[in-house]
Legacy VTK file of the C-alpha trace (Angstrom):
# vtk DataFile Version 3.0
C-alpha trace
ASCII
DATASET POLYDATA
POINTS 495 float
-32.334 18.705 -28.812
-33.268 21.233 -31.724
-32.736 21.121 -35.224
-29.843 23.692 -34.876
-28.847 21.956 -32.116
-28.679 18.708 -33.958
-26.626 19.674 -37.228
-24.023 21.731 -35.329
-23.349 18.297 -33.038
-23.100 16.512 -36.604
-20.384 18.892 -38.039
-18.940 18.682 -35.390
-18.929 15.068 -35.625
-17.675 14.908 -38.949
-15.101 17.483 -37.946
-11.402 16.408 -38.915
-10.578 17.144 -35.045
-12.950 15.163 -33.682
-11.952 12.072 -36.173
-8.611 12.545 -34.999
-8.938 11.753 -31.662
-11.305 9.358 -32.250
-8.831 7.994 -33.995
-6.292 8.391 -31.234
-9.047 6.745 -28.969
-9.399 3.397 -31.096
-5.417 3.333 -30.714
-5.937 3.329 -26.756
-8.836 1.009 -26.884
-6.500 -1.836 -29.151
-4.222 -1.547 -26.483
-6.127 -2.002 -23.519
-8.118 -5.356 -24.940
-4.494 -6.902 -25.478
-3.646 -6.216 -21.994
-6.397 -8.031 -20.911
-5.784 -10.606 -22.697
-1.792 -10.975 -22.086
-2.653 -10.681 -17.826
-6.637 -11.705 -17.558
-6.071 -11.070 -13.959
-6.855 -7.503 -15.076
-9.702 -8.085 -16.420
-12.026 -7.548 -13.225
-10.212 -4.026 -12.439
-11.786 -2.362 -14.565
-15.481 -1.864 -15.376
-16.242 -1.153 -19.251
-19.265 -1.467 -21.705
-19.311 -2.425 -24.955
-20.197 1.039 -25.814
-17.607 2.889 -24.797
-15.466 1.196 -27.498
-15.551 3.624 -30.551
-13.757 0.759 -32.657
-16.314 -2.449 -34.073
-12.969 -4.764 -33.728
-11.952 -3.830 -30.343
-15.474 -4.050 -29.408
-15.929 -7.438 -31.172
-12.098 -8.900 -29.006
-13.588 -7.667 -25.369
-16.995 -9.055 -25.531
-14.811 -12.089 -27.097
-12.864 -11.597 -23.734
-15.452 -10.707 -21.616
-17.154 -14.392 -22.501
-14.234 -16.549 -21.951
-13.502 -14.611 -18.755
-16.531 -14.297 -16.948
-19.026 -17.411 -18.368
-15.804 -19.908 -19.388
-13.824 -18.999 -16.176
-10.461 -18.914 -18.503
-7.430 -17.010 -17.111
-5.000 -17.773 -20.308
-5.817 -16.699 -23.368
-4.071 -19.231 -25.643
-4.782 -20.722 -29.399
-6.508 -23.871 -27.962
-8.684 -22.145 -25.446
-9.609 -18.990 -27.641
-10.263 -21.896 -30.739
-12.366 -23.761 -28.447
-14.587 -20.894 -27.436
-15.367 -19.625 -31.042
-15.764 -23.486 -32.067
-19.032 -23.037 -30.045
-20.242 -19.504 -31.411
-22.305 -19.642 -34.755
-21.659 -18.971 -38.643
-22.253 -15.202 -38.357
-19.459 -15.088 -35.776
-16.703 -16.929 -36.606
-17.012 -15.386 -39.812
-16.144 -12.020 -38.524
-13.734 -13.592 -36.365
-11.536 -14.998 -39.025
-11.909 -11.101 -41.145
-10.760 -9.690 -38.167
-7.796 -11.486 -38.301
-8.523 -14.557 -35.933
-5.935 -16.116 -33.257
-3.295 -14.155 -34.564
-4.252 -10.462 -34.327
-4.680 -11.125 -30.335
-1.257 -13.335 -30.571
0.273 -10.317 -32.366
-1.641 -7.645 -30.301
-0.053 -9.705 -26.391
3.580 -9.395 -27.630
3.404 -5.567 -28.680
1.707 -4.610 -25.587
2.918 -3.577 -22.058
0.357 -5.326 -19.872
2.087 -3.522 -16.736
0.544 -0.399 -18.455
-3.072 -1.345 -18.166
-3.522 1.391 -15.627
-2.667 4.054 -18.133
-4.457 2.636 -21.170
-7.371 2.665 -19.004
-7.079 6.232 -18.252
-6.038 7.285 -21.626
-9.174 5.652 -22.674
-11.381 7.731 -20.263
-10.050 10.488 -20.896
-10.615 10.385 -24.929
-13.924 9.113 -23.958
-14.680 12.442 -22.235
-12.896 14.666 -24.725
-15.064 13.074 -27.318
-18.620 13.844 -24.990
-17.131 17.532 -24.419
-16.279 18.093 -27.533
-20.003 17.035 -28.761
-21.775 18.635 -26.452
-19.778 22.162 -27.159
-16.432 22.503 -25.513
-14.188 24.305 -27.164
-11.339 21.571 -26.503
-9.830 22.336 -29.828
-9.403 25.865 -29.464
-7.615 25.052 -26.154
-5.789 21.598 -27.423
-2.452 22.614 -26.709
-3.388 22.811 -22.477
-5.621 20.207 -22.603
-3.545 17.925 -24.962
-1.056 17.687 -21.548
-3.584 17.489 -18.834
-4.228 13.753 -17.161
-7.994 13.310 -16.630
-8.228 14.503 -13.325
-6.408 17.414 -13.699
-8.899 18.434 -16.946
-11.916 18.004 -14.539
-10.418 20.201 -11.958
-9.820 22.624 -14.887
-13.296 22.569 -16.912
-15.165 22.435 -13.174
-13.449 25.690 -12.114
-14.328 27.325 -15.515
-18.048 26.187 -14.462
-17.787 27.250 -11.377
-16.801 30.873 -11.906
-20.251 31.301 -14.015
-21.883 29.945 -11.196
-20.249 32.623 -8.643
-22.906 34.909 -6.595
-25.914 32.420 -7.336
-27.603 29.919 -4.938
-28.219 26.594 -6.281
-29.541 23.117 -4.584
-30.845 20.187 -5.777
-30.630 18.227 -2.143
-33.065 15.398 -1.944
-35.831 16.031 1.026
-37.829 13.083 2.349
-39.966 12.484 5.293
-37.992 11.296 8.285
-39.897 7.677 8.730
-39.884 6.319 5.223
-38.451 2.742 4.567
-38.708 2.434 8.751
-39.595 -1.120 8.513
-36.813 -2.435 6.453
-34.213 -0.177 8.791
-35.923 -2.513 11.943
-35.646 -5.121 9.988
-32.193 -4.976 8.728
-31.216 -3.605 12.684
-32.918 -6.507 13.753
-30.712 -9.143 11.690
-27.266 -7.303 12.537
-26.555 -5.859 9.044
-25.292 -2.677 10.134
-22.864 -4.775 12.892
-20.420 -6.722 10.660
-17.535 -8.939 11.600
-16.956 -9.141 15.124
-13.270 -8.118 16.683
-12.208 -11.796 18.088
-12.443 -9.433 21.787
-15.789 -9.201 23.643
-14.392 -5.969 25.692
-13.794 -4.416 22.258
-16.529 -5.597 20.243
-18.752 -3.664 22.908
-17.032 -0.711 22.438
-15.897 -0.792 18.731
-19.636 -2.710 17.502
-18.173 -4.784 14.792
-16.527 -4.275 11.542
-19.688 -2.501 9.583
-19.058 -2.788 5.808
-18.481 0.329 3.601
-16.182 1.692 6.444
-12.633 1.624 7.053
-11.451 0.386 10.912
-7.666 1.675 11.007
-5.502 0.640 14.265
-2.288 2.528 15.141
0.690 1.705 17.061
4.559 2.469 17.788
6.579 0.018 15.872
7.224 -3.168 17.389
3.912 -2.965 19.433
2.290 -5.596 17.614
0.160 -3.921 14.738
0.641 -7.296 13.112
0.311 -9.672 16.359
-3.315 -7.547 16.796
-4.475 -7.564 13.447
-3.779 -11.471 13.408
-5.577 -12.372 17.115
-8.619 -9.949 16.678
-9.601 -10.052 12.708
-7.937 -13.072 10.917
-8.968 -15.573 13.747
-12.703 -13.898 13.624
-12.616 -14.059 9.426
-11.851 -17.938 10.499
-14.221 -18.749 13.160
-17.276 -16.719 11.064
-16.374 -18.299 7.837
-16.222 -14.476 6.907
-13.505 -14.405 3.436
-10.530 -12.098 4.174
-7.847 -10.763 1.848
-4.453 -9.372 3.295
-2.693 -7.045 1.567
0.760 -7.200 3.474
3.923 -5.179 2.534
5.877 -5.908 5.678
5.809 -9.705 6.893
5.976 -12.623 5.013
2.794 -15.314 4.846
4.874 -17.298 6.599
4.671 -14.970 9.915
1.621 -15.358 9.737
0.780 -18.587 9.619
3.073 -19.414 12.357
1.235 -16.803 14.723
-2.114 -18.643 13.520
-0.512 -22.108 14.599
1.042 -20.477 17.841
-2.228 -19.383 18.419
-4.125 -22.381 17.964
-2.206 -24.473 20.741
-2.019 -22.018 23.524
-5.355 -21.598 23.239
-6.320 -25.234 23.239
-3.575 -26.543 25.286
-2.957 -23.976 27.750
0.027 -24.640 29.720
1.857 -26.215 27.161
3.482 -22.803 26.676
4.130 -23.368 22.386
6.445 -19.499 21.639
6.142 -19.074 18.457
10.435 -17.803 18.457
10.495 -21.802 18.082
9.807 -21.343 14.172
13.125 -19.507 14.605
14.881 -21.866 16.629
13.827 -25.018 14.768
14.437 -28.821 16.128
11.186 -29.672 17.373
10.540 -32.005 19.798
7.841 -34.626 19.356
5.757 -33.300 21.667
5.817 -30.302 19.601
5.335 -31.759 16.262
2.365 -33.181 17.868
0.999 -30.032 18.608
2.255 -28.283 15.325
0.411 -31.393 13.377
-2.731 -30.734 15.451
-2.879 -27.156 15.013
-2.440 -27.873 11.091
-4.688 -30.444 10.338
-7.508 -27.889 12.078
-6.528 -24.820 10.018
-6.477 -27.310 6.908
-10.202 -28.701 7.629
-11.634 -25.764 8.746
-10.121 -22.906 6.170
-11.772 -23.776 2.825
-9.943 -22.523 -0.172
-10.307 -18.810 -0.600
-11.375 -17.701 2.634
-7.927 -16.777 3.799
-6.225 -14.935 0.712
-2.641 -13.547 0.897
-0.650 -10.919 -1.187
2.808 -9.513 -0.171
3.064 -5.931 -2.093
6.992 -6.316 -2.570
6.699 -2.675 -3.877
3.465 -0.909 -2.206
1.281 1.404 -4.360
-2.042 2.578 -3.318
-3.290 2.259 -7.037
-2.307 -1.497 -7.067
-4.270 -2.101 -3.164
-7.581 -0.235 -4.598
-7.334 -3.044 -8.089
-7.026 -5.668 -5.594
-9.998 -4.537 -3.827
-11.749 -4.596 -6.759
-11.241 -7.397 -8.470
-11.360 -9.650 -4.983
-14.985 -8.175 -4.172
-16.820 -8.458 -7.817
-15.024 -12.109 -8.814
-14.935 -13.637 -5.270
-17.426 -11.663 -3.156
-15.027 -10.608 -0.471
-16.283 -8.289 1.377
-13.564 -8.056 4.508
-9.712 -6.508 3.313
-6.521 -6.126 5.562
-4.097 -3.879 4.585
-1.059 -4.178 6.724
0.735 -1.141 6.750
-0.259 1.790 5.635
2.528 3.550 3.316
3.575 6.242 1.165
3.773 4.668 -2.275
7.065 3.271 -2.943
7.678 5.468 -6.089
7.633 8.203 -3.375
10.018 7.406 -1.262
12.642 8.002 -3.693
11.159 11.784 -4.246
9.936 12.767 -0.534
9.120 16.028 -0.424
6.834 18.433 1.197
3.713 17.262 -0.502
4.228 13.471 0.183
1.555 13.367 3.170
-0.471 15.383 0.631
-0.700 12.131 -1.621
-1.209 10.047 1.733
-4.405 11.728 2.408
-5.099 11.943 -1.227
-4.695 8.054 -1.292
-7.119 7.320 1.795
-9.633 9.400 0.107
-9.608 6.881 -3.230
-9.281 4.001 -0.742
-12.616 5.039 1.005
-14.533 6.389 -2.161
-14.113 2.613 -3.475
-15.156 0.637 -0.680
-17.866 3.161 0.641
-21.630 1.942 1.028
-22.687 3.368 -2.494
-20.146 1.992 -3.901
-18.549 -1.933 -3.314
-19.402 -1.395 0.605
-16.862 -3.635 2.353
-14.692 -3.226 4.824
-10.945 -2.861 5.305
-8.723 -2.956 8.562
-5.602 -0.604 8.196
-2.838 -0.464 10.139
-0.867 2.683 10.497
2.421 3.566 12.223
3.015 6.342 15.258
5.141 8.449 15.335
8.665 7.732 17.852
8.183 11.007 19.278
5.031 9.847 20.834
6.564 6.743 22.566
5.847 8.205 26.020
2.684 9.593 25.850
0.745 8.476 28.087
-2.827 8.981 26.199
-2.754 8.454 22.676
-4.873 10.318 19.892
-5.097 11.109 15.978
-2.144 13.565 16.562
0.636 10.779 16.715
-0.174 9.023 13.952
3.111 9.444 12.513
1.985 10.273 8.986
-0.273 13.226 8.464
-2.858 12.807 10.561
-5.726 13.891 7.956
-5.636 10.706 6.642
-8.090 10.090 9.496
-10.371 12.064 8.193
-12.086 8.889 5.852
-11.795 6.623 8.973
-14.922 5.283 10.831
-12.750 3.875 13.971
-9.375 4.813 14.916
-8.062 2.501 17.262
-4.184 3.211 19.166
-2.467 0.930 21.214
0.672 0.941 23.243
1.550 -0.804 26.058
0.934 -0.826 29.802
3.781 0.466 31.938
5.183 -0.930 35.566
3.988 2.498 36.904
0.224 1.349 35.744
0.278 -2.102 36.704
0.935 -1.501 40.641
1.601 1.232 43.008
-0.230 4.727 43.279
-0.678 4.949 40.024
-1.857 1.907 39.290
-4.819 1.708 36.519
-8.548 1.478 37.787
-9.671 -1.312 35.790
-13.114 -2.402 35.809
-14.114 -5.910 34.280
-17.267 -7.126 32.754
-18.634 -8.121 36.378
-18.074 -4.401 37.096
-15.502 -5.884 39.460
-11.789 -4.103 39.972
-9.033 -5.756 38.404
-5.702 -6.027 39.526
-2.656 -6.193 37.180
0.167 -8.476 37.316
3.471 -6.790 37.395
4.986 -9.803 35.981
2.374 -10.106 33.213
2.491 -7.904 29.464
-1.225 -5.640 29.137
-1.889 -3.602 25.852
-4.371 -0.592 26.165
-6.581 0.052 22.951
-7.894 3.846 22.688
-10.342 4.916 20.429
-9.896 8.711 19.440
-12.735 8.327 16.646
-15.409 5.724 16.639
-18.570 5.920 14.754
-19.390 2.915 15.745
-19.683 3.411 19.234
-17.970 5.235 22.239
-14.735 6.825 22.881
-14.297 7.625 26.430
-12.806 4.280 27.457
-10.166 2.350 26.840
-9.766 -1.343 26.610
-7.040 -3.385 28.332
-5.903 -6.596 27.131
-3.801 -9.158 28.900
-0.818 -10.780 26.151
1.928 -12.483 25.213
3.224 -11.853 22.083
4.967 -14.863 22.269
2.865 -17.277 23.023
0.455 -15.656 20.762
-2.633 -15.166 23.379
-5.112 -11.977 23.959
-6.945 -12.240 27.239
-9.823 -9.059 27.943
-9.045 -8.041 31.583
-11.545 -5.123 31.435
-11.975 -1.370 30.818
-10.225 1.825 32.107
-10.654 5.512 31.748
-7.512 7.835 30.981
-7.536 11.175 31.286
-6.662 13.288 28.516
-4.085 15.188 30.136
-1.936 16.327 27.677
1.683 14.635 28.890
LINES 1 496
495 0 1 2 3 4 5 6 7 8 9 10 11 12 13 14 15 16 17 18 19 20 21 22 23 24 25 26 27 28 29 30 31 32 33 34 35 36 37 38 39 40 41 42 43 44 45 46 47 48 49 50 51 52 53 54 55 56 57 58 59 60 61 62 63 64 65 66 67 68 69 70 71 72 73 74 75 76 77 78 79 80 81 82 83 84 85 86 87 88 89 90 91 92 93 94 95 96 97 98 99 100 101 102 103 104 105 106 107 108 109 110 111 112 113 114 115 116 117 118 119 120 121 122 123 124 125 126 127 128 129 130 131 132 133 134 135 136 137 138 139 140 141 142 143 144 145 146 147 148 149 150 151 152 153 154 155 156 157 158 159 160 161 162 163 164 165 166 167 168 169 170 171 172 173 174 175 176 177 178 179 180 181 182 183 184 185 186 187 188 189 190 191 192 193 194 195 196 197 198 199 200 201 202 203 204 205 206 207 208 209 210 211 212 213 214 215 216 217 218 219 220 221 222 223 224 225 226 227 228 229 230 231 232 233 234 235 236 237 238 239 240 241 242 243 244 245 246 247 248 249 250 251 252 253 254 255 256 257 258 259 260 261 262 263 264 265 266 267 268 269 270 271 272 273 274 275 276 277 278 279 280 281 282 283 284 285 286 287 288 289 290 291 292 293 294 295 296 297 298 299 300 301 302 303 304 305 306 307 308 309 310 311 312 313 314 315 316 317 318 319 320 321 322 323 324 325 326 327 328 329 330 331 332 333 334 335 336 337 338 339 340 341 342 343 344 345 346 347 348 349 350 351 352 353 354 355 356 357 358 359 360 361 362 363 364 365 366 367 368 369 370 371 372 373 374 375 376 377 378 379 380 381 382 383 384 385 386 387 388 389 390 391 392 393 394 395 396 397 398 399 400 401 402 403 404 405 406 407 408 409 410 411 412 413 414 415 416 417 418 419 420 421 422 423 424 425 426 427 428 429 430 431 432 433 434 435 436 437 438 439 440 441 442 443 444 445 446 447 448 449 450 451 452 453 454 455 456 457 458 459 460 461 462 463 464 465 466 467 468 469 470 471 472 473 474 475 476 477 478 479 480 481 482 483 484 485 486 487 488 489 490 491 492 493 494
């Protein structure tokens, strides 16, 4: 930077406009540490350095914070905790400590504060973070204060990038990275080799060989008419997989209870171990067990209890469902736990929008998926999550199913690695002329059962793997069992 260069940045500095929204900043920044500390379970949703606080005092309360948090493990910031942790800290510090105001500046600071507004401190913070770096480096952000005073962050990028862009018009730019085709070769073999780029397998050989695992940094989304059994899948193929690989899972649920879910784990467990015994799972309904089936029910327990270890099958139930609130939990669930598997079970619009549908609702759908990939991506926490998306009703007698009927906009595909759709297997398919041609592992033909409930899985987008066959499974929804019977080939035909 020149001389010239230099004193115009410090006038600017020293400007009253630029003290005022520093100012305004520090404001932000005292609000944000208190809602940390009121709700620590915050804490791991957002990503700052000490640096970006403008203010010594708020700077001085988060590392306090980020201390207890991270090295202590505390979750409740109160007197005798906080006391304890400066009792260890030396001379120096708990000097400044008790200038600053101690104990009761954070007391004080957790009642004034809306820790529900986290979200928009953090924001507000970034975004008088980047006024401040514009303003420095030259922006005239005062001369335009009054539009820029009302624009969110994102909308002020759109804004300032456009302004770049139109200087940029009629030029050819590039700065693409070129490298030679066979660099890092051996640690791609060796990182083939060990299965990295496979992931968690689906809990269904036939499908696993099509759909190659659930490869982290990707998002595996699986489609169906309501009532299908989005759930009943999602429960038999990755939950029971997360529990036989020892593979930590969160699910994000906004439709059934924990409740269903255990009880289609524990339906699952006997009919698969005790076949014959014929445990439905509308028992849980019915109540009055029989001994025989408290036997079971004890059995299938005391299994789930000694082989799930704490953590590795987390639940939340989004009462109200926000995207914004899904991509925290992601967050803070993969950097404090290490989870690298996520189930979100279904895919909505965000409640606050169902009250105000309008024409660009599916707008904010797609808009949503994009955020939901850009965080778990490869580059960025590269993990994996399993989203399960309605069809539309209109669709309910298609016979081949695609990306068109997902009964949302169907753009929010665009993010998705694997699209999987299922619907069930009709009489027609099962026997008669028009009975499916399905082929099992032995390359052998099946026949179907007319009697018997099949689900066929398509796969309209797989980067995985292939997409020209489709998977048919043998269930019972009530019983809780998925059987592979073997794979078929419907034409597209457009009915």
């Amino acid at each position: 930077m020149s001389e010239k260069t230099k004193s115009e940045s410090t006038k600017v500095v020293k400007g009253g406009f630029y003290q005022k929204l520093k100012s305004e900043k520090e404001i932000v920044e005292s609000q944000l540490v208190f809602s940390l500390y009121a709700n620590t379970n915050y804490y791991f949703d957002y990503e700052l350095q000490l640096e970006e606080f403008d203010s010594s005092m708020w700077r001085f309360y988060y590392h306090m914070l980020k201390e207890m948090v991270e090295d202590r493990k505390l979750r409740k910031m109160d007197i005798v905790s906080v006391s304890a942790y400066v009792s260890t800290k030396n001379d120096k510090f708990r000097s400044l400590y008790e200038e600053l105001g101690g104990y009761e500046t954070i007391k004080k600071g957790m009642v004034i504060v809306e820790s529900d507004n986290v979200e928009s401190y953090y924001s507000e913070l970034q975004r008088y973070k980047t006024l401040l770096r514009l303003i420095k480096m030259g922006f005239p952000i005062e001369r335009n204060w009054k539009a820029y005073s009302k624009m969110d962050l994102e909308t002020l990028s759109e804004v300032l990038e456009g302004l770049v862009s139109e200087a940029f018009v009629d030029t050819q730019i590039g700065n693409d990275r070129v490298e030679n085709m066979f660099d890092d070769i051996d640690d791609m073999l060796k990182k083939a080799d060990e299965g990295e780029a496979k992931g968690l397998p689906i809990s269904s050989q036939l499908m696993d060989t099509i759909q190659n695992g659930l490869a982290l940094g990707n998002i595996t989304m699986m489609a169906a008419n309501s009532g299908v059994g989005k759930t009943f899948l999602t429960t038999m193929l990755h939950i029971l997989s997360s529990i036989h690989n020892e593979e930590p899972v969160l699910i994000i649920a906004n439709e059934e209870e924990r409740s269903r879910y255990m009880q289609g784990l524990l339906t699952a467990y006997i009919n698969r171990k005790h076949r014959g015994f014929d445990f439905n799972k509308n028992r849980f309904l019915q109540g009055g067990f029989t001994d025989d089936e408290w036997e079971m029910l004890n059995e299938a327990k005391q299994w789930y209890l000694s082989k799930v270890d704490d953590g590795l099958i987390r639940f939340v139930n989004m009462n109200e469902f926000s995207m914004a609130k899904t991509i925290r939990l992601i967050k803070k669930y993969a950097r404090l736990y290490d989870v690298r598997y996520f189930i979100l079970d279904t895919l909505k619009l965000d409640n606050d929008t169902y009250s105000r549908v309008n024409d660009n609702s599916w707008l904010q759908l797609q808009q949503n998926m994009v955020k939901l990939y850009n965080v778990i991506k490869p580059s960025n926490l590269n993990v994996h999550i399993w989203v399960t998306a309605q069809m539309t009703k209109t669709n309910r007698r298609s016979r081949y199913l695609d990306q068109s009927m997902i009964g949302m906009a169907k753009n929010i595909t665009d993010v998705v690695s694997s699209l999987m759709l299922v619907r069930m297997a009709t009489q027609s398919e099962k026997v008669g002329d028009k009975a499916l041609r399905v082929i099992d592992e032995q390359h052998h033909q099946k026949l179907l059962d007319e009697d018997k409930d099949y689900m066929i899985v398509f796969w309209d987008k797989n980067r995985q793997g292939r997409t020209n066959r489709q998977v048919v499974l043998e269930v019972d929804r009530g019983l809780n069992t998925v059987r592979d019977i073997g794979v078929t080939q419907i034409d597209n035909d457009l009915e």
